[in-house]
N, C-alpha and C positions, 0 to 999 in steps of 0.2 A: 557692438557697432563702433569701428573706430574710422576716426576723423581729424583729416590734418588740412591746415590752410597755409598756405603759402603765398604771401603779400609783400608788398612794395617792391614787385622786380618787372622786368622787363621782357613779357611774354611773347615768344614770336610763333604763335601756335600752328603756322601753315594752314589752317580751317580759312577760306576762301571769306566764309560768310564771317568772321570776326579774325582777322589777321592777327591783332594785338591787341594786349588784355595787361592788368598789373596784379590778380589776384586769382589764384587757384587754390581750388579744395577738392580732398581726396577724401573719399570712403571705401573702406573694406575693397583696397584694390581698385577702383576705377576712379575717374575724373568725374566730380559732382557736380563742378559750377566751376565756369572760368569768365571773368570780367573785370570789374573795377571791385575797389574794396567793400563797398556797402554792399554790394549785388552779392556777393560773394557770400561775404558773413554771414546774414540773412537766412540765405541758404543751408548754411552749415552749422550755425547756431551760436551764439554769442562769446558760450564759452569751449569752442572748440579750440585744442591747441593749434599755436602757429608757429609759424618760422619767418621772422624777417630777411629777406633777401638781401637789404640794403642797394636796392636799384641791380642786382644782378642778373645774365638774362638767363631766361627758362626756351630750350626748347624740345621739343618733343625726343622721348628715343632715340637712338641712333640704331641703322642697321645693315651690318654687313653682310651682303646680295653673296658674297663668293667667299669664304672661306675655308682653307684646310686645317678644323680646329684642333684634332690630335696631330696630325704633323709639325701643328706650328709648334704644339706644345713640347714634343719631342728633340725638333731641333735646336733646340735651344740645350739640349746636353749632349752635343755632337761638338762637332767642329764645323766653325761657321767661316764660309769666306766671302762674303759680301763685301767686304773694306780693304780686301786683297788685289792691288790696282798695277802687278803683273804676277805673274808666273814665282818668278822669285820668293815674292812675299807668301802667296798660298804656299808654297814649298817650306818655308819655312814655318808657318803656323800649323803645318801636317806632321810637321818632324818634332815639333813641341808635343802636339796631341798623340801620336803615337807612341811617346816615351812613357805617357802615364796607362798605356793598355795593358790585361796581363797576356798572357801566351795564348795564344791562339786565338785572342777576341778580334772581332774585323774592325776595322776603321771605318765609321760610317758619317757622313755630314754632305755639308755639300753650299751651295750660295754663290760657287765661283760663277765667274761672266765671262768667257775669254774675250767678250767684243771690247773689252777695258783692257787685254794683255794682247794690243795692237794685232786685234785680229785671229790670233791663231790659236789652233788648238791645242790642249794639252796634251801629252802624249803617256802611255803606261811608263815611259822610261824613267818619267819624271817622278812619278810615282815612285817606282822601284827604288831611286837612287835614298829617298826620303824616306818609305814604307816597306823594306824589301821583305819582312816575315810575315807582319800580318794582312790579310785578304782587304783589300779597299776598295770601299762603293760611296763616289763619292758624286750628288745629283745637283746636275747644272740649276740654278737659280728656277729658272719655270720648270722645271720637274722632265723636261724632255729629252732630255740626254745623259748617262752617266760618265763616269772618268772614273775605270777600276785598272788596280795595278795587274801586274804578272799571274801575281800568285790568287788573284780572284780568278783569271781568265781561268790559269791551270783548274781550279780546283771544281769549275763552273765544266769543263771540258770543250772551250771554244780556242780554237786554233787557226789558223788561215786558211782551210779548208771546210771548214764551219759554214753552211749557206746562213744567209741571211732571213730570221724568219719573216712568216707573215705580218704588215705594219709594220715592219722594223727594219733597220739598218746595220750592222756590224762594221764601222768605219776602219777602211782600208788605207794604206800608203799606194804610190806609185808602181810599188814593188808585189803589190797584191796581199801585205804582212798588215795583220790587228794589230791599231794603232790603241788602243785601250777608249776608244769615245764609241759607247754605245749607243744607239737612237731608237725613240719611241719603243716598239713590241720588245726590240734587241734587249733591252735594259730587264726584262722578266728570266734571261736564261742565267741570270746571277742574282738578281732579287730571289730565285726560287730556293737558294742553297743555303742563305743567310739564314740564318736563328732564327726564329718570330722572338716581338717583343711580346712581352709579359702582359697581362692584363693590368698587374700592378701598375708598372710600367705609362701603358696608356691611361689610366686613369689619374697618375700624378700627373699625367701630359696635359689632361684635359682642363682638370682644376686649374692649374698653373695660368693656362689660355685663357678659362675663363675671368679669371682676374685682372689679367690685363685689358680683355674685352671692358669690362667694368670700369676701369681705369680711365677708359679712353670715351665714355660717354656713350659705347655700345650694349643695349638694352634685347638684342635680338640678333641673328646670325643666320645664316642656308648655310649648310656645310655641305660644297659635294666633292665624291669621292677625291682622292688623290689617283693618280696614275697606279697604284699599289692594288691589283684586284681583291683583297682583302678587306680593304679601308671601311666601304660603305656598309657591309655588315657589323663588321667590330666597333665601327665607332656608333652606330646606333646603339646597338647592343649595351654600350660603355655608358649613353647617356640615358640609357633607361637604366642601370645601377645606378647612378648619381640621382636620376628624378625617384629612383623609391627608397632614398637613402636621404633625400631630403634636400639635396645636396647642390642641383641644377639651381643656379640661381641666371642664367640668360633662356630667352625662351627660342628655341632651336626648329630648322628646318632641315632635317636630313635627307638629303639624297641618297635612292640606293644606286647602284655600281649596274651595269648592263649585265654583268655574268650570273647578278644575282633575279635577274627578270623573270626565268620560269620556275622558281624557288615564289615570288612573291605573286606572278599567276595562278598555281594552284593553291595557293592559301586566302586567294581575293585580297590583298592586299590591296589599297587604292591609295591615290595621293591624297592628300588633306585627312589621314587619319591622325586620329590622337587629340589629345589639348589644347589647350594656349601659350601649352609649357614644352611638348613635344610635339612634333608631329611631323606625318613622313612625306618626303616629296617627291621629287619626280623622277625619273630613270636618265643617269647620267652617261650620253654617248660622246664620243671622242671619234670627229670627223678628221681630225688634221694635227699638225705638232703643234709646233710655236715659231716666232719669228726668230727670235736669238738662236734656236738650234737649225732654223733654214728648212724648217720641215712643214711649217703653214705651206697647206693645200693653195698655190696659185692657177688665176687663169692664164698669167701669163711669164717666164720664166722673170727670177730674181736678178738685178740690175748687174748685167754682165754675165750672166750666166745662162747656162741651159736647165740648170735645175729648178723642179717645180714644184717644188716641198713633195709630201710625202702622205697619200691619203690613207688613215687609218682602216678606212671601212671601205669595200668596195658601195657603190652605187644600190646595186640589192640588195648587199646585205645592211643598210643602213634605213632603204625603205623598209626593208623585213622586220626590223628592231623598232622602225618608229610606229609601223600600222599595227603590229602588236602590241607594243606598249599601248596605245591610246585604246584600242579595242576592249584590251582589259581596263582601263579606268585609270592611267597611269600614266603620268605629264611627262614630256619629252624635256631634256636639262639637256640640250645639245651643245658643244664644245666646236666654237669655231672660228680660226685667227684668218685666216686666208681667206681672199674676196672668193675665191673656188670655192672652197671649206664654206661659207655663209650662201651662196647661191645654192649648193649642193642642201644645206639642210632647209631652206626655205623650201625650194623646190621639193625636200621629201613630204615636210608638213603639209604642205598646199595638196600633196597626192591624199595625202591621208585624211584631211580636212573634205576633200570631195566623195573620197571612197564613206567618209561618216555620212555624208551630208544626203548621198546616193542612197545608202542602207537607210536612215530616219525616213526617207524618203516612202521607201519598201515597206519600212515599220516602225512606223510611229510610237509602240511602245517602246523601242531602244530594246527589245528584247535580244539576246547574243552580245549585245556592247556598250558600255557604260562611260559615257564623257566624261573628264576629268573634271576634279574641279577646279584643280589648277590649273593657269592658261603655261602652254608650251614658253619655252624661251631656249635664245640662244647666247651660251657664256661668251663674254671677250666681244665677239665680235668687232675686230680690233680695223679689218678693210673691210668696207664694204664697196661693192660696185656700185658707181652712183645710181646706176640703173634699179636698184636692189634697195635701196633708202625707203623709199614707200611701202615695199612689201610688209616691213614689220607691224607699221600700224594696220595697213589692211587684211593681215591676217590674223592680227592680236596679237603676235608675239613680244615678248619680253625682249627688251634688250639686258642683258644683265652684263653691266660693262667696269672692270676695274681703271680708275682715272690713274693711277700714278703709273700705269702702265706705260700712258702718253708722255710722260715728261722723262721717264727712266730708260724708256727705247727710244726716243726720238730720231738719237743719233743713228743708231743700227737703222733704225726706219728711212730715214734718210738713205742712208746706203743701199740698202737689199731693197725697198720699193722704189723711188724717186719722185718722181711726178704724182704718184698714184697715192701718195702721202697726203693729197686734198680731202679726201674722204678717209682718212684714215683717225681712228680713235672720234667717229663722228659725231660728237653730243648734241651740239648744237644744231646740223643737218638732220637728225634721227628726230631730237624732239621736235623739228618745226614743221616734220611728216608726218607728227601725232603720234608716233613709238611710246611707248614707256621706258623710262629706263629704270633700274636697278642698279647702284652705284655699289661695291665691294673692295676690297683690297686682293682678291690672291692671295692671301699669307700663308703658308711663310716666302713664295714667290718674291712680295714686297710686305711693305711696312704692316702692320696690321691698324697702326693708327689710323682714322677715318680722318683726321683733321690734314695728313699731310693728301690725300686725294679732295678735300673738299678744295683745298689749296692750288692744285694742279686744275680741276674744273675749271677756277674762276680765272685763271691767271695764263692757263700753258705755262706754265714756266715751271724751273728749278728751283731750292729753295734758295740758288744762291742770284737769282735774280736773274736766270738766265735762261733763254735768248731774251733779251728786254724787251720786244714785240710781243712777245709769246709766241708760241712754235703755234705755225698756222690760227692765229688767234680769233679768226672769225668762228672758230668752234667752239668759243668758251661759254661758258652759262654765268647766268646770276648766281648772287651767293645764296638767295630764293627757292631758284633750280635747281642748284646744286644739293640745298638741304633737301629737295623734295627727291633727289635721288638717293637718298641717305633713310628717308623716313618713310614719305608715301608709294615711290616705286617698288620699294620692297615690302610692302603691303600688300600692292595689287597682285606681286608676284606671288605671293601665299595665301592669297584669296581671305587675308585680313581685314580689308578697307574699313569693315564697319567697328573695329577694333583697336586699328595701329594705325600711326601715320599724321596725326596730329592731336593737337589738346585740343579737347573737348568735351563735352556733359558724355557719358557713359563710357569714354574710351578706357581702354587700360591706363592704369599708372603709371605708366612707363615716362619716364619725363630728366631731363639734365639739367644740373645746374652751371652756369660756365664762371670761368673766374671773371672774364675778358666778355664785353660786348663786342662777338664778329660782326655786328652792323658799323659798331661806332671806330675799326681800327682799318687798318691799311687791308687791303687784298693780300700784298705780300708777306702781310704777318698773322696769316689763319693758321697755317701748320704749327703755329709756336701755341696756340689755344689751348690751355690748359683745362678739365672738370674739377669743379667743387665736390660734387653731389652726384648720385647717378641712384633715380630710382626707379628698382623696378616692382610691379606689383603694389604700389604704394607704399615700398619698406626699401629704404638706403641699404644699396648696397656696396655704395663705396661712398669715403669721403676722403679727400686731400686734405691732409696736416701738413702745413708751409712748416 
């Protein structure tokens, strides 16, 4: 029986019924006693080891709602252009990176933003002039659009006569010539030709990720798929060798991919299988693009324009995906930026929600279809229709919404919505309907750090202090709310409550230590919040040496 106590810090445990406490004690993995020091001791026994905090604060796990955890891992030995602030500079960090490839290997990475390189897009020429021999696939920041050279097109066999497939786009010139910017579906007719990576490969990706997660005070994760129709099997696949190899040390919710839906129907697959270490989630669909690629599903065209993003899924075939998925016992992880794209998936749950309600109705034993146990939720949901703000809660859905989204788009939001930017990245509207939220990052999309979205919650703003109001700042949360979108919304979302989401007697060990009290410093200096300590299951698994 092992036993650790942790005293003189400054507990912010989210548990409604004791806020704050100065002493906690752990056994065999969970939370035994949390209070003041005598209560505590007591509890744990005289001479149980401790740790003095020296007044530092403790709070609960951290957990990211949305992560792409072997992408992010991978990205990181590409070529990155996140910091490339026009055309030029990514040209030039492409021309470095493909000096060090051997022959015939492709160029793959990606981070660029064109909305930073005044608007416009990149074109394959530009490519060429930089990459001209090897194949290059290189994926816009939100995963919605790629930028490949010539010799990818050639070798993919897409030419100006090429239609445009289903959900996707093949971006054209004036002249009717493939300007090399693929959209949504598009981007699969040269993903299909590229190598697979290695197993190897993925799994240095993953380790790698998970460290950083650890790093950052993240004790938990949802992974769902990336846009790659591969993703959601391999990476499970990948984290159940690392769980029988000893090796998982964050405790993971994986999403499966929608192609792999009648693959997990005939094997009864359900959500909420597995551990407290593994376990599998819900069926991830993709109603719509993103805003940066101009492909989010609207109701109404984009500011100045006729375009009205780009619906992944027709209308059927999106109810078809979601009244099966739930029938079999399998939570719907719907993907949706655009107020169209979030009406569209409200409206299929709500069908599907009555066609259940209709059948228990008929048969009471549920016999033919099995309720999830996870509740539905919809990613992003980045506009919603103010009309549409209440539906979350009274349908029970999840909001699972990444914050740095808000302060890293603002600008583009600004532009391609305008007005309709009142309800946009809505936290503070959603929660005050009763919604849950689910707070993540997107990575490698954005940062994976959770401290720089706790950051963006409380404030709107930039780190560099900018707009000074906060961009529409009537949506911002406490830094309270904010941690509870970090700790207990992603709880509910995983049908954990009685296990994650705050300190308390039985909960999991999962618990941070921070260098910095975020109660006691500025708003504007949470992103810079460094961890001490990050434990999970009762055992350190990271600690900061200054």
């Amino acid at each position: 029986m092992s036993t650790l106590v942790l005293y003189n810090g400054s507990m912010y445990t989210l548990n409604p019924g004791q806020p704050q406490a100065t002493t906690l004690a752990i056994r065999d993995g969970h939370i035994l006693a949390v209070g003041d020091e005598q209560t505590v001791v007591a509890a744990a026994g005289r001479h149980a080891p401790g740790i003095n905090l020296y007044g530092r604060a403790v709070i609960p796990g951290l957990t990211d709602a949305h992560v792409h955890l072997t992408w992010h891992g991978l990205v990181s030995q590409r070529v990155r252009l996140e910091q490339a602030t026009s055309l030029e500079m990514a040209c030039t960090q492409i021309a470095g990176r493909t000096a060090t490839l051997t022959p015939g290997a492709w160029l793959r990475g990606g981070g660029w933003n064109h909305t930073n390189w005044d608007g416009q897009w990149p074109q394959r020429a530009d490519l060429d002039r930089v990459c001209p021999d090897h194949p290059a696939f290189l994926v816009r920041k939100d995963g919605h659009s790629a930028w490949v050279n010539s010799r990818a097109l050639e070798l993919a066999g897409i030419d100006d006569q090429t239609p445009d497939p289903p959900g996707g786009q093949i971006q054209r010139d004036e002249r009717g010539q493939v300007t090399g910017i693929l959209l949504e579906a598009a981007q699969e007719l040269v993903r299909a030709i590229i190598p697979a990576i290695t197993p190897a490969e993925r799994l240095a990706a993953l380790r790698q990720a998970q460290f950083e997660a650890l790093r950052y005070g993240l004790t938990s994760v949802h992974i769902p798929p990336s846009p790659d129709p591969d993703d959601g099997r391999t990476t499970l696949h990948d984290l159940q060798v690392l769980r029988a190899c000893g090796e998982l040390r964050l405790r993971c919710l994986a999403h499966l991919a929608a192609p792999d839906l009648e693959a997990a129907r005939s094997l009864g697959l359900r959500s909420g299988l597995g551990d407290p270490w593994l376990r599998t989630g819900g069926l991830k669909v993709f109603v719509d693009g993103s805003l940066g690629s101009e492909t989010a599903d609207m109701l109404e065209p984009y500011e100045g324009q006729h375009n009205t993003g780009i619906p992944v899924l027709s209308l059927a075939e999106l109810h078809q995906l979601v009244s099966t998925a739930r029938h079999a016992g399998i939570s719907l992880v719907i993907h949706a930026i655009g107020d169209a794209a979030n009406r569209k998936a409200l409206n299929a749950l709500q069908a599907a929600y009555g066609a259940t309600a209709s059948l228990a109705q008929r048969d009471p034993a549920g016999n033919g279809w099995h309720a999830p146990v996870l509740p539905d939720r919809i990613e992003h949901a980045q506009l919603v229709h103010p009309d549409d703000l209440a539906r979350f809660a009274a349908l029970g859905v999840v909001a699972s919404m990444q914050p740095v989204h808000a302060t890293a788009d603002m600008l583009v939001a600004d532009r391609l919505w305008g007005a309709r930017c009142v309800t946009a990245y809505a936290w503070r509207s959603l929660r005050s309907a009763g919604a849950t939220l689910a707070f993540g990052s997107d990575a490698p999309v954005e940062s994976f750090n959770p401290w720089y979205g706790i950051h963006a919650v409380v404030t709107r703003q930039r780190m560099d202090g900018t707009p000074m109001a906060g961009w529409y700042p009537e949506q911002r949360l406490s830094l309270s709310e904010a941690l509870h979108g970090y700790c207990r919304g992603p709880a509910v979302a995983s049908a954990e409550t009685h296990i994650k989401g705050m300190l308390a007697p039985g909960m999991l060990a999962d618990l941070v230590v921070l260098a910095v009290d975020p109660y006691q410093i500025a708003p504007t200096a949470l992103h810079a919040v460094q961890v001490d300590l990050t434990f999970v299951d009762g055992q350190v698994q990271f600690e900061r040496h200054s």
